[in-house]
C-alpha positions as CSV (number, residue, x, y, z in Angstrom):
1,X,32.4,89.9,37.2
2,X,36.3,89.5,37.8
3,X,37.3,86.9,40.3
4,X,38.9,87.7,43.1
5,X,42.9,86.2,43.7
6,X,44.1,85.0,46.7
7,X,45.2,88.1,48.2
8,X,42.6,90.1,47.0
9,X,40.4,87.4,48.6
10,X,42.3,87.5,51.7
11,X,42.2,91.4,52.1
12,X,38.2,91.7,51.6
13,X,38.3,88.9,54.4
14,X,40.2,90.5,57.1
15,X,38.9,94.1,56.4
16,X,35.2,92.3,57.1
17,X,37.1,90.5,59.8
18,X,38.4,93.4,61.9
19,X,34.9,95.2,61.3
20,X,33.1,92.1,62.2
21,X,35.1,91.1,65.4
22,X,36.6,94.8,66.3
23,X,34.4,97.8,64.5
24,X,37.4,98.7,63.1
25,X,36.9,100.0,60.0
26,X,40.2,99.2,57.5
27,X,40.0,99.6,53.8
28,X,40.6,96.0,52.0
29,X,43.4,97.6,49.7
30,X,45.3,98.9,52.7
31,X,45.8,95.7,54.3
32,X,49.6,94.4,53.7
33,X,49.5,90.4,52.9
34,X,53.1,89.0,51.6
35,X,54.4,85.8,50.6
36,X,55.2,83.7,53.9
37,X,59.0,83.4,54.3
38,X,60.2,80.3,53.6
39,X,61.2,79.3,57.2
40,X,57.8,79.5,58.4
41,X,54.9,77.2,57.8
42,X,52.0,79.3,55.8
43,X,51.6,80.6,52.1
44,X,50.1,84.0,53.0
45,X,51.3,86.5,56.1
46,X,48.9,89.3,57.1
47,X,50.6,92.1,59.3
48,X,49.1,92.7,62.5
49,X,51.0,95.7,63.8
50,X,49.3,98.6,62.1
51,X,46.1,97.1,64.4
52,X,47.9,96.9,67.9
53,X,48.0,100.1,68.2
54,X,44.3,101.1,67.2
55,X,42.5,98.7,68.7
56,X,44.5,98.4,71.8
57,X,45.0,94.9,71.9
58,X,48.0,92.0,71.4
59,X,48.7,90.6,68.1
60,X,47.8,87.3,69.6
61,X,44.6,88.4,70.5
62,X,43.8,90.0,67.2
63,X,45.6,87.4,65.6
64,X,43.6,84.2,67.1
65,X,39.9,85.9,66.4
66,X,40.8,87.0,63.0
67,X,41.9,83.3,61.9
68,X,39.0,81.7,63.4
69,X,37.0,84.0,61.3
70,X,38.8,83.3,58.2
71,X,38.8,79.6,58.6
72,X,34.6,80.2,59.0
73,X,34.0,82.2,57.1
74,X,36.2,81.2,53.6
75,X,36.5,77.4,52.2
76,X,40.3,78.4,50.4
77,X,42.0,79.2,54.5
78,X,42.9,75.8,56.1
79,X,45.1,76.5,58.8
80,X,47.6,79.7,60.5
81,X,49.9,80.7,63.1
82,X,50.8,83.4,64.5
83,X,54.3,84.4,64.7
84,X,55.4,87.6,66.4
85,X,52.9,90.4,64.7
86,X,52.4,88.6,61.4
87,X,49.7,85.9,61.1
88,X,50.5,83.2,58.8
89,X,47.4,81.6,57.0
90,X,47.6,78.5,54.7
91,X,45.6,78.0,51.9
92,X,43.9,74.6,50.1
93,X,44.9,73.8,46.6
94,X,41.4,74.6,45.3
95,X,42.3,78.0,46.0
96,X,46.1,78.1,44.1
97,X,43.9,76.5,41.1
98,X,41.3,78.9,41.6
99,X,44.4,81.8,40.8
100,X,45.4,79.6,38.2
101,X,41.7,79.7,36.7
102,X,41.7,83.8,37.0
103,X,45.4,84.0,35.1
104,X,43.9,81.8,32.2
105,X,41.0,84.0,31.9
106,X,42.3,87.4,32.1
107,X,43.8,88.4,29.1
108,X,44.7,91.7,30.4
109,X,46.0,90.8,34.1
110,X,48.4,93.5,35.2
111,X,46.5,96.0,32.9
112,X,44.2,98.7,34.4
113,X,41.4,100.2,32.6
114,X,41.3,103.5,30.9
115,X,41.8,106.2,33.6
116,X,41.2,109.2,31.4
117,X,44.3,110.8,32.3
118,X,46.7,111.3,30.2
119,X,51.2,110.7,31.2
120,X,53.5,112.4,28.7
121,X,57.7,111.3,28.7
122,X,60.2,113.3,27.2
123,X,63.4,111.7,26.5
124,X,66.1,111.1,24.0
125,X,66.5,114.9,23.3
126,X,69.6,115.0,20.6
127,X,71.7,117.4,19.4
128,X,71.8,117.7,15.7
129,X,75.4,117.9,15.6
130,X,76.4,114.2,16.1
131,X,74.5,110.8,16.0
132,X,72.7,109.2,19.2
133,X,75.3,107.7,21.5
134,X,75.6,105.0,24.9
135,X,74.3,107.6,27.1
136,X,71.2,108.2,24.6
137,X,70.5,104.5,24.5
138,X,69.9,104.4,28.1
139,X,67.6,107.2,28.3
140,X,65.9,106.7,25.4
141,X,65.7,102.9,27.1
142,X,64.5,104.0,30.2
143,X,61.9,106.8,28.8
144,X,60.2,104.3,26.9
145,X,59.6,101.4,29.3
146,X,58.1,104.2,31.7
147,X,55.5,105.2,28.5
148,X,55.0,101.5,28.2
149,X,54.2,101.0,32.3
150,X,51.9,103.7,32.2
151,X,50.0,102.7,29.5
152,X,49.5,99.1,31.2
153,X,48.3,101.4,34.0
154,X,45.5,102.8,31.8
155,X,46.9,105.9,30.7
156,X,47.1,107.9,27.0
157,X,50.4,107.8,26.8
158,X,52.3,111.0,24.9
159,X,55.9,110.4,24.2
160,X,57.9,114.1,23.2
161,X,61.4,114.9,22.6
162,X,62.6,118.2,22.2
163,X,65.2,118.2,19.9
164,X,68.3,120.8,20.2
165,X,69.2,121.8,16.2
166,X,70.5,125.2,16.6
167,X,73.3,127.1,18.6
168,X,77.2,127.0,18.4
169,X,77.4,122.9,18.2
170,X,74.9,122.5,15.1
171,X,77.4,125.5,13.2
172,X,80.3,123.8,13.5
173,X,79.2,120.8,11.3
174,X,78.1,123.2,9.5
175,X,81.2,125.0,9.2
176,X,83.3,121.9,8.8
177,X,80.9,120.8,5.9
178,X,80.8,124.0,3.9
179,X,84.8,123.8,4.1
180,X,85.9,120.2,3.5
181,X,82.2,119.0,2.2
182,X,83.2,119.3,-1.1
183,X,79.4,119.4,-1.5
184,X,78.7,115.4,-0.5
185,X,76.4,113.6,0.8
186,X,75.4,110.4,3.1
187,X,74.2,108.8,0.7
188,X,77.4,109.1,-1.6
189,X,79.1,108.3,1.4
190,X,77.8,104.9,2.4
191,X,77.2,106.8,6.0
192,X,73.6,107.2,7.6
193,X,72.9,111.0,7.9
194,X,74.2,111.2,11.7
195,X,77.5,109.7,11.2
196,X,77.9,111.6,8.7
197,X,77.4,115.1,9.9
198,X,79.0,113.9,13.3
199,X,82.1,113.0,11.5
200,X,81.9,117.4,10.6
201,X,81.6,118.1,14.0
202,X,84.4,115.6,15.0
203,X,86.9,117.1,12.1
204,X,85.8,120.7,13.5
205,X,87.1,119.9,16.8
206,X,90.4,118.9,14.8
207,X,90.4,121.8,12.9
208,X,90.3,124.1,16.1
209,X,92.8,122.1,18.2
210,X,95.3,122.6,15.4
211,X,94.6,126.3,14.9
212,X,95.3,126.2,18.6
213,X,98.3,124.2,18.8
214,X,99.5,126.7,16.2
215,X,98.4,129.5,18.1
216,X,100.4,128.6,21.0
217,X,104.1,129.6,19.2
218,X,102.9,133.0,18.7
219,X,103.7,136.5,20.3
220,X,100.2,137.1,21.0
221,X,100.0,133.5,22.9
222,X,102.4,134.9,25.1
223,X,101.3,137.7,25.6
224,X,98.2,136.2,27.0
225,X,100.2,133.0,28.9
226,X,101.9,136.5,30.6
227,X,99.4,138.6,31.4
228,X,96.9,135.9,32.6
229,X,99.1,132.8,33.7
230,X,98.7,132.7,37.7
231,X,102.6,132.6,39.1
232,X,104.5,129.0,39.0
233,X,101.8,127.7,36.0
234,X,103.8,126.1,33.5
235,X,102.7,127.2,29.5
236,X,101.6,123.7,29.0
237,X,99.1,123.9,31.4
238,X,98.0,127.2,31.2
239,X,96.9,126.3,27.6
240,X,95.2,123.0,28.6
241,X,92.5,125.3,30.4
242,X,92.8,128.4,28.4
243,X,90.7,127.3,25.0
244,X,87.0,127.8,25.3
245,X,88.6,131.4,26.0
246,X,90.9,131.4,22.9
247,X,87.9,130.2,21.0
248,X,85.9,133.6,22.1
249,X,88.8,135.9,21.9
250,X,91.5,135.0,19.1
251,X,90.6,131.9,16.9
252,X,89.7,133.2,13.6
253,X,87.7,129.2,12.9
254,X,85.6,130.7,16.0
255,X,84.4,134.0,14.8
256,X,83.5,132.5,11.8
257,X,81.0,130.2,13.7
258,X,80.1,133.1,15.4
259,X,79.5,134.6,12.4
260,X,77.4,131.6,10.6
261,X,75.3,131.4,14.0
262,X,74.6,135.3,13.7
263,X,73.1,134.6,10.5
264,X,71.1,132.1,11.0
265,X,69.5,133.9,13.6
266,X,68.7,136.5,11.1
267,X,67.4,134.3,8.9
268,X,70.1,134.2,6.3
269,X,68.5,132.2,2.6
270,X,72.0,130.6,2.5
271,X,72.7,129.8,6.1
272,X,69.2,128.4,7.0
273,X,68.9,126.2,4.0
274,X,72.4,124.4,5.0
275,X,71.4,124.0,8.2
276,X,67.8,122.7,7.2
277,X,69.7,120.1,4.6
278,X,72.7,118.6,6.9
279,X,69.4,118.5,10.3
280,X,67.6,116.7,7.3
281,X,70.5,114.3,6.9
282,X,70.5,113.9,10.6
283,X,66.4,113.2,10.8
284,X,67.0,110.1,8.5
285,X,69.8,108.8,10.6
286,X,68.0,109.3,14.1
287,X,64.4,107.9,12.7
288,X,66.5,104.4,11.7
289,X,67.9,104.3,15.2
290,X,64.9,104.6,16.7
291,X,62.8,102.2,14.9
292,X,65.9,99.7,15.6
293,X,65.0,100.5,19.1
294,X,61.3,100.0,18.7
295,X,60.5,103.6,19.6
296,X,58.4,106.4,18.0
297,X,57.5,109.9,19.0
298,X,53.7,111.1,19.1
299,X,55.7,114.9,18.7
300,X,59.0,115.7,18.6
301,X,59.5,119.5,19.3
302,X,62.7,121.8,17.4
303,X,64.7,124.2,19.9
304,X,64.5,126.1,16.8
305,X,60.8,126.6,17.1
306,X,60.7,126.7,21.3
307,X,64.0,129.0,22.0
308,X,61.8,131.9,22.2
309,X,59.0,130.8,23.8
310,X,58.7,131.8,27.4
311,X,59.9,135.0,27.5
312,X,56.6,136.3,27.4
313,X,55.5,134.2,30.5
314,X,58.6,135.7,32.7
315,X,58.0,138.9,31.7
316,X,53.9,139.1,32.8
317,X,55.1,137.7,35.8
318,X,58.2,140.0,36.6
319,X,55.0,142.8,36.2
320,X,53.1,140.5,38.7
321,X,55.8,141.1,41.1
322,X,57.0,137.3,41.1
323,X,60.6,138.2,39.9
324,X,63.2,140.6,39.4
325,X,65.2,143.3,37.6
326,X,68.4,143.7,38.3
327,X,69.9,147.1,37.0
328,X,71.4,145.9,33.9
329,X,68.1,144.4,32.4
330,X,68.6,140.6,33.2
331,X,65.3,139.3,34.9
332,X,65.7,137.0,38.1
333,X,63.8,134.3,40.2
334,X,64.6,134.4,43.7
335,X,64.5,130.8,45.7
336,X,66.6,131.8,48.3
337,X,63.6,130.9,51.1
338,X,63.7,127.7,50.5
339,X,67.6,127.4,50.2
340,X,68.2,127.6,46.4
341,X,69.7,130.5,44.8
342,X,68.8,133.4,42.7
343,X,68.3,132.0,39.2
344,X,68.8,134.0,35.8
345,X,65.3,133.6,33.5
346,X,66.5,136.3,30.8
347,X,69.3,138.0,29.8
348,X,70.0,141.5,29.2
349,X,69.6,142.0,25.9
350,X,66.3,139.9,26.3
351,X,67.2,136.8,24.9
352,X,66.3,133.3,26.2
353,X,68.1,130.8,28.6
354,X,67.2,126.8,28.2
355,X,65.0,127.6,31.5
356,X,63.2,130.2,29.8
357,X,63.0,127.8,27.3
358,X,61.6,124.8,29.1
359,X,59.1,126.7,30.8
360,X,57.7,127.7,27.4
361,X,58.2,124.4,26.1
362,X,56.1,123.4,29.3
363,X,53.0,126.0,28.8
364,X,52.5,124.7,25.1
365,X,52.4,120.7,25.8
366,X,49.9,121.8,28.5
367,X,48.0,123.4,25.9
368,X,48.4,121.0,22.9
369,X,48.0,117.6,25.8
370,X,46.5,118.9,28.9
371,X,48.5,115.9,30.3
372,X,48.3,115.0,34.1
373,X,51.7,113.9,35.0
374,X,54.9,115.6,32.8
375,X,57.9,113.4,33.2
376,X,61.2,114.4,31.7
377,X,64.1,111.8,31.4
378,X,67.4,113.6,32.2
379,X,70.7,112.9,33.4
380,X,71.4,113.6,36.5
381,X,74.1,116.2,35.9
382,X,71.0,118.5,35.1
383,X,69.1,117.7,38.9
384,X,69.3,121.1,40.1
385,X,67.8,122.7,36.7
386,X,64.6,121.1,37.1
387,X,64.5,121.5,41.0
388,X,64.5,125.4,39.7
389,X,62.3,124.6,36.6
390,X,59.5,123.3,38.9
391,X,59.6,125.3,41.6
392,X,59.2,128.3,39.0
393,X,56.5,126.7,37.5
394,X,54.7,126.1,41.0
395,X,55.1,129.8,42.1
396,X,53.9,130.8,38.4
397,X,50.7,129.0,39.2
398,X,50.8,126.6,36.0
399,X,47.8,124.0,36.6
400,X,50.2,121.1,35.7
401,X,53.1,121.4,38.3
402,X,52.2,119.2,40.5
403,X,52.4,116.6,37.8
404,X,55.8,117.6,37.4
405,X,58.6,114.6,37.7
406,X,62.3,114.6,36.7
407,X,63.6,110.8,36.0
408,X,67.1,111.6,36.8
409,X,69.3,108.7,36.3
410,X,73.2,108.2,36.4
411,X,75.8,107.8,33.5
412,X,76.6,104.3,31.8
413,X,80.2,103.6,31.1
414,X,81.7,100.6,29.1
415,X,84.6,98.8,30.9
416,X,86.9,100.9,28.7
417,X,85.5,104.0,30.5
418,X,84.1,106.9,29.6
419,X,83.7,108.8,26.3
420,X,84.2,112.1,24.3
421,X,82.1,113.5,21.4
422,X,84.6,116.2,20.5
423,X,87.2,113.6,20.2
424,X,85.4,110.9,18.1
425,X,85.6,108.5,20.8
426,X,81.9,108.0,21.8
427,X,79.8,104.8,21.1
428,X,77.6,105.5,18.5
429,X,74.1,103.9,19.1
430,X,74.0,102.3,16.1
431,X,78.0,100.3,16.7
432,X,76.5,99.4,19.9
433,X,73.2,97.8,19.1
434,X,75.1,95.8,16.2
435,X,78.2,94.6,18.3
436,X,75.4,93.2,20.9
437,X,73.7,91.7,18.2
438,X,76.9,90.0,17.1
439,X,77.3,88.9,20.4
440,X,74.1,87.1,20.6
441,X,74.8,85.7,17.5
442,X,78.2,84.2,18.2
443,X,77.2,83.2,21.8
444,X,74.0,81.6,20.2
445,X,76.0,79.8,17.3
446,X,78.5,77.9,20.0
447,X,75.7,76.8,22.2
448,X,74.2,75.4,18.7
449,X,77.1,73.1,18.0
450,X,75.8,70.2,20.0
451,X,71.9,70.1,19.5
452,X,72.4,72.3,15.6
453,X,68.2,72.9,16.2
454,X,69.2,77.2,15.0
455,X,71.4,75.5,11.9
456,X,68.0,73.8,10.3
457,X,66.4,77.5,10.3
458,X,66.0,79.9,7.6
459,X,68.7,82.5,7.7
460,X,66.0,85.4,7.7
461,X,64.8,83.4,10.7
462,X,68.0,83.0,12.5
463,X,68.2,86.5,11.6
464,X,65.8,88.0,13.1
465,X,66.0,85.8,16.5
466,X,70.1,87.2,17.1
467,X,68.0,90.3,16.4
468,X,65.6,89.9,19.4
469,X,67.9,88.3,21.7
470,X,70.9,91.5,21.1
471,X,68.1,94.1,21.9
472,X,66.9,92.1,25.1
473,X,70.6,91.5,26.3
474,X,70.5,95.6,25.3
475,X,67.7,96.3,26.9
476,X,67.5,94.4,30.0
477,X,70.8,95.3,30.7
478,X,70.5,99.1,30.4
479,X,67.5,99.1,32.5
480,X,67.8,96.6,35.2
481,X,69.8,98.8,37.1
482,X,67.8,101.4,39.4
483,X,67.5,104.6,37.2
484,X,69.3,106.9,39.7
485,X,72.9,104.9,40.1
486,X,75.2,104.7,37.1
487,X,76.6,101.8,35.4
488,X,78.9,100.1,33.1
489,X,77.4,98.3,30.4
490,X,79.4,94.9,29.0
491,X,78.2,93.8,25.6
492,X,79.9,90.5,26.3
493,X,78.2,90.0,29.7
494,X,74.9,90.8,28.5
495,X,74.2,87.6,26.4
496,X,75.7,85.6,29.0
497,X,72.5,82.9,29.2
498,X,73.4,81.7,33.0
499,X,73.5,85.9,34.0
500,X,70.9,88.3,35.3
501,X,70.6,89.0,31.9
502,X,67.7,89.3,29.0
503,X,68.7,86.5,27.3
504,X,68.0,84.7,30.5
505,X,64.7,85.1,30.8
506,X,64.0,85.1,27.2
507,X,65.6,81.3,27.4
508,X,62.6,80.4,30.0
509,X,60.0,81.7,27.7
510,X,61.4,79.9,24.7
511,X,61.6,76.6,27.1
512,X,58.2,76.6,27.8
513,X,57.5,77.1,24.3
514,X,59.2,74.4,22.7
515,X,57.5,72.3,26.3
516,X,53.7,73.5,25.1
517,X,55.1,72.2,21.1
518,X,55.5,69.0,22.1
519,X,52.3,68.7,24.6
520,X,50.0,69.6,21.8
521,X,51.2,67.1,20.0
522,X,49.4,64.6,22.3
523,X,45.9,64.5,23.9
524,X,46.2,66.2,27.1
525,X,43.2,65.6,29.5
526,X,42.4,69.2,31.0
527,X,40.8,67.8,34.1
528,X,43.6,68.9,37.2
529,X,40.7,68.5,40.0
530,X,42.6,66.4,41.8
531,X,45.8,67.4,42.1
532,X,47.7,68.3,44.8
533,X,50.3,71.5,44.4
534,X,54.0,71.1,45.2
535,X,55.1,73.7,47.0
536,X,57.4,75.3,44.0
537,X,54.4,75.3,41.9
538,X,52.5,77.6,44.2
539,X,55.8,79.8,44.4
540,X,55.2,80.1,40.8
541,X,51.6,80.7,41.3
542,X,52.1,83.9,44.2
543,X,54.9,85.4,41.7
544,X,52.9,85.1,39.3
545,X,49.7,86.7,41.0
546,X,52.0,90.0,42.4
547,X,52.4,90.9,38.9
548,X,50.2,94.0,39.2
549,X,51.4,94.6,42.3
550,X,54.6,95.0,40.6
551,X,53.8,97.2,37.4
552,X,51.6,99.7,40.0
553,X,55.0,99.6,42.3
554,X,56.9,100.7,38.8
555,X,55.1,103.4,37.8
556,X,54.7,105.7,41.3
557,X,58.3,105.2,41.6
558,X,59.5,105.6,37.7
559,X,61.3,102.8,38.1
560,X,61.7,100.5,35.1
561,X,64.2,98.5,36.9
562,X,61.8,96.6,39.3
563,X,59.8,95.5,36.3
564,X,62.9,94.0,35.2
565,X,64.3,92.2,38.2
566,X,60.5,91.0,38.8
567,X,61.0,88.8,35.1
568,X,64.7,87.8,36.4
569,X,63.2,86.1,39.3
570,X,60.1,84.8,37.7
571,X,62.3,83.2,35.2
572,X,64.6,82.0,37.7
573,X,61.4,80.1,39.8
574,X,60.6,78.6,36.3
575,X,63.8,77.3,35.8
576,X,64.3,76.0,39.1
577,X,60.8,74.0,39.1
578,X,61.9,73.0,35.3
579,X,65.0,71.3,36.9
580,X,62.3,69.8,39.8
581,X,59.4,69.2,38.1
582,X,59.0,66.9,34.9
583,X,56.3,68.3,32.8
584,X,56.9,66.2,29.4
585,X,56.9,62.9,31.6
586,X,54.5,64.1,34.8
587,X,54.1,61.4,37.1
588,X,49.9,61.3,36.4
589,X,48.0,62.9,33.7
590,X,46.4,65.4,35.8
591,X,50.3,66.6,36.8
592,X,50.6,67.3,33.3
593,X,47.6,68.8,32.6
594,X,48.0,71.5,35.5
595,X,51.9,71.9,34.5
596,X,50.8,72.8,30.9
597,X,48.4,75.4,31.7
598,X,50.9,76.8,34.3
599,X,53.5,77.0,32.1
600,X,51.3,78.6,29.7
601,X,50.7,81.7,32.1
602,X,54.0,82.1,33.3
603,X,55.2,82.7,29.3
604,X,52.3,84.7,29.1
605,X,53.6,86.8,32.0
606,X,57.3,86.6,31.4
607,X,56.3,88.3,27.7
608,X,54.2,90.7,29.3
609,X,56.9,92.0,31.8
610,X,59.5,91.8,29.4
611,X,57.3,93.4,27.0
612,X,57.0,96.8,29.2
613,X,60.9,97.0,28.9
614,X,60.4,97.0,24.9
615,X,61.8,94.0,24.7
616,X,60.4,90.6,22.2
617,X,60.9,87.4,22.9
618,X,62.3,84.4,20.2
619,X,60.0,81.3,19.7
620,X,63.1,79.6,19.5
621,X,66.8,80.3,21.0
């Protein structure tokens, strides 16, 4: 039978309590208990005020009878006050090692059982013109910590990305390949598959901005600068904002993108087997970046395969009556009644959109998963897309909608500012993950010049901790910030080992762990029976025990972020009873024997928190 914890205890207590005393019927887990503030006497505060009002009576009245039947009726609640609506209960030290007791013996605390539902996350979602880059990293961060947090919360997990390899963008690597290739390779190159075909896409870009620049002198430039130039518009800027429409109209390195796209779409032996070899290239190059990451796809889904679906969908319901014709073919959704727009769902000629598209995409998961809750991990620069998406979805009648959830979440910048594929001047993934890494190693290397304990390791060893402490500055950094605001991201700052940073809290579990080295090397006595707590130890002890609290908290908001400022501050309590508290030199041997096994849980859950952001912790630092 699992043992209750202290607020568990508390709950069942006053629930009884208020039926008991009042009738009142109040359901155990619906009873808020917080940590007492530190400028009132108490561990525990119950609120009172969602009582007042149903049982018509003061919070002091309600307040006094329930305390007296705590204090009778549990041997852990000592004493209480009552301070405004909140009743502030203190509890004995049996009780605090009583929690200590349940953290020791449950392996999986903070872990629900199996719920028999199942949560898919689709994130990442590149384009197969160009490696993964910043913005990537922090969605492909973010997506993966929410598959981790629902899996602690007992669901199968499904973890999907849809991956765009066909339209305009994927042809002109293409393009630039077949035309300065000179038949090459990657591997020949020294270049993992992405950079390599990104570098295509980035001489394209060249390639047209030349033709254009060129373009510019000529009569037919003009012409156009004439006819089309609004009055007072100098040429220079006319032309800044003119060239997506000279790449439709005049560029001849355009039509014959065009041209390559047309063919592929008609399934062209020459075209299609290019484009199958330089998305191969890219394939290798994106798997390595993802297992560098720690992540792995149960699917991954082709916009090649998925374009297409969902036409059939919109048009059985345009014959339900659900949408619209307009008189040149297209198909509409109208949202109007509930203050959207009219939205396009097919063209024309009868070809898809990416909503027609994503509500395919959509039907099949449902059929191939049958998953409850559908979260897709988006920028928020595509927020009103899936307000349509779901709301089409709903009126369609799809059995999954309500399960529907968009994790929108704001850009990330370095200091320098921000970036531009077409330009060459985006991070690559890769660049960053290795210039963290090198941080961590150089900040890690001068700390070591005084106590030289990383010097003595093996350099696979040393190795592989710069490793793990580069991805947690990475990691912790990109997600510690609430999903939906944007941020800059400061390789430099991110191994700082004083910041709110990985590193940070990765230094506290590697503390304790060189602590619990040197404690087994003695005879500890286990007996703590008679000790009595300090009062940063049982701080230690309630953050500890709102652990769950925490990862439930996570996953109805899809919020990685409080999962990671919930291991900041545990780590930071550690630290400050470390500086306190001597554990090595404990003033009795049942001091030392309760600080051992309470340092032992709080590694246990600092690894475990940490762990649902993806990132590992060093033995050693």
């Amino acid at each position: 039978m699992k043992m209750k914890g202290i607020t568990e205890e508390l709950q069942s207590l006053v629930s009884a309590g208020l039926k008991s005393i009042f009738a009142e019927e109040a359901e155990a887990q619906s009873i808020v208990i917080n940590q007492t503030k530190k400028e009132f006497e108490g561990d525990y505060t119950i609120v009172l005020f969602p009582f007042v009002k149903r049982l018509k009576k003061s919070p002091k009245d309600i307040g006094d009878e329930l305390l007296n039947y705590l204090k009778e009726n549990s041997s852990h609640v000592t004493g209480g006050s009552l301070v405004s609506g909140f009743l502030n209960v203190s509890v004995s030290d049996q009780a605090w090692k009583d929690q200590l007791a349940i953290l020791t013996a449950d392996e999986s605390f903070g872990e629900s059982p199996d719920n028999g539902k199942t949560f898919m996350v689709e994130f990442s979602s590149p384009n197969t013109n160009k490696p993964l880059h910043l913005g990537h990293i922090r969605n492909i961060l973010l997506g993966h910590a929410c598959a981790n947090i629902y899996k602690a919360m007992g669901y199968k997990v499904v973890i999907t990305q849809i991956i765009n390899d066909r339209g305009i963008a994927v042809c002109k690597s293409m393009y630039a390949w077949e035309k300065f290739g000179n038949n090459s390779n990657p591997s020949e190159e020294g270049k993992k598959g992405d950079h390599y075909v990104g570098d295509f896409y980035v001489k394209y870009n060249q390639i047209l901005a030349e033709e254009y620049t060129q373009w510019q002198s000529t009569d037919e430039a003009k012409s156009v600068y004439n006819e089309k130039a609004k009055e007072g518009v100098a040429e220079a800027d006319f032309f800044k904002t003119y060239k997506n429409q000279y790449f439709n109209d005049f560029s001849k390195v355009g039509a014959e993108t065009k041209d390559m796209l047309l063919k592929w779409e008609a399934g062209d032996e020459e075209t299609v087997a290019l484009w199958k070899k330089l998305n191969d290239w890219v394939y290798e190059g994106f798997d390595e970046t993802y297992e560098n990451l720690g992540v792995a796809f149960t699917k991954n889904y082709y916009e090649s395969d998925t374009y297409l679906l969902g036409r059939a969908s919109v048009e059985e319901h345009l014959e339900k009556g659900l949408f619209f014709k307009k008189p040149d073919g297209s198909i509409w959704v109208d949202l109007e009644d509930i203050g959207m727009d009219q939205k396009i769902l097919l063209r024309a000629d009868g070809t898809s959109l990416y909503m027609t598209q994503d509500i395919g995409t959509a039907n099949i998961r449902y059929e191939e998963f049958k998953a409850d809750k559908m979260v897709y991990v988006v920028g928020n620069e595509q927020d009103y897309h899936f307000k349509v998406l779901f709301e089409v979805l709903k009126r369609m009648g799809a059995p999954y909608a309500d399960g529907l959830y968009h994790l929108s979440y704001g850009m990330v910048e370095l200091p320098t500012g921000k970036m531009k594929s077409r330009e060459g001047k985006v991070v690559d993934a890769d660049d960053l993950v290795q210039e963290v890494i090198a941080e961590a190693e150089a900040s890690a290397k001068e700390s070591d010049r005084e106590s030289g304990r990383l010097g003595v390791l093996p350099e696979e060893e040393q190795k592989e901790i710069f490793r793990r402490v580069g991805l947690g500055a990475l990691k912790y950094q990109m997600i510690r910030v609430n999903p939906r605001k944007g941020m800059v991201f400061d390789p430099k700052d991110s191994v700082d080992m004083h910041g709110v940073t990985g590193p940070y809290i990765q230094n506290g579990f590697v503390r304790i762990q060189s602590i619990l080295r040197r404690l087994n090397e003695d005879q500890i006595a286990e007996d703590f029976a008679d000790y009595i707590l300090f009062d940063d130890e049982k701080e230690l002890l309630i953050a500890m025990s709102n652990y769950p609290n925490v990862v439930k908290e996570a996953a109805d908001n899809y919020d990685p972020s409080l999962i990671a400022n919930y291991s900041y501050n545990l780590a930071k309590t550690f630290h400050r009873f470390y500086n306190e508290r001597s554990i090595l030199k404990a003033e009795s041997d049942s001091a030392k024997a309760f600080r051992k096994q309470l340092i032992t849980e709080v590694a246990k859950i600092l690894e475990k928190s940490m762990g649902l952001l993806g990132i590992e912790m060093p033995e050693r630092m």
